[in-house]
C-alpha positions in Angstrom: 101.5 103.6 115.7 101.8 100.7 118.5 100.2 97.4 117.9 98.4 97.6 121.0 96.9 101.2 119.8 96.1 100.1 116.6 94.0 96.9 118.2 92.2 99.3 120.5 91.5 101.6 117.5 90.2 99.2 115.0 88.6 96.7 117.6 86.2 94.0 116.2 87.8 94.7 112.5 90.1 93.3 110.5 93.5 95.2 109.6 96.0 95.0 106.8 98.9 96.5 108.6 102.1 98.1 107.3 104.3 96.7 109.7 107.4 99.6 110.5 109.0 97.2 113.2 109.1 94.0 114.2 110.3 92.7 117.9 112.8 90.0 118.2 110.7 87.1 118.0 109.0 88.9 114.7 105.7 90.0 116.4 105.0 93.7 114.6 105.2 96.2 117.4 104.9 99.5 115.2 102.9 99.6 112.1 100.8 101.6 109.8 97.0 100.6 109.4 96.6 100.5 105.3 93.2 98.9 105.3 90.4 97.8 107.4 87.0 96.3 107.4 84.8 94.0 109.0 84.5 91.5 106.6 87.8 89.3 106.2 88.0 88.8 102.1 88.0 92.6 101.7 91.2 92.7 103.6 92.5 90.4 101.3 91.5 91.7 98.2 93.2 95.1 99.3 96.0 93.0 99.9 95.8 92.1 96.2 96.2 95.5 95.3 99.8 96.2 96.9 101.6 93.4 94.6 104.9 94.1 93.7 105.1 97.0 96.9 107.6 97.0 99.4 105.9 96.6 102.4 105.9 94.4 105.3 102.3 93.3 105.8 100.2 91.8 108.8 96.5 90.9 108.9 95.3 91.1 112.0 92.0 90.6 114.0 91.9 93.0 116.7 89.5 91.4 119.2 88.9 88.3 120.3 89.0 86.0 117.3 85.5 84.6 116.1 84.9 80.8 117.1 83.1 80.4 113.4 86.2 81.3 111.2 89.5 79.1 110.2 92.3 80.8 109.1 95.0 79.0 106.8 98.4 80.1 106.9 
């Protein structure tokens, strides 16, 4: 599915993304939704549970990004 799809689909959530293809730059622009939730630590506690897969993952916000939440990369 198209990133743009998947942030309409899942808006307001976030996603743990199995990304299929990445652009040029390295932005996902196809990917498979594996998880998704509201609440951010679930995400990455499913995230936990692919260690040692081969995937490509993203975690995304689809919306507009809350003002009361930092991320650390």
């Amino acid at each position: 599915m198209k990133m743009d799809e998947i942030l309409k689909q899942y808006d307001q959530e976030w996603l743990l993304i199995n990304v299929k293809k990445f652009d040029e730059n390295w932005e996902p622009v196809v990917g498979e939704v594996i998880f998704h939730s509201n609440i951010a630590d679930d995400v990455g506690r499913e995230m936990l549970k692919l260690k040692g897969e081969k995937v490509n993952l993203a975690i995304r916000f689809a919306g507009e990004f809350p003002r009361d939440i930092a991320v650390l990369l």
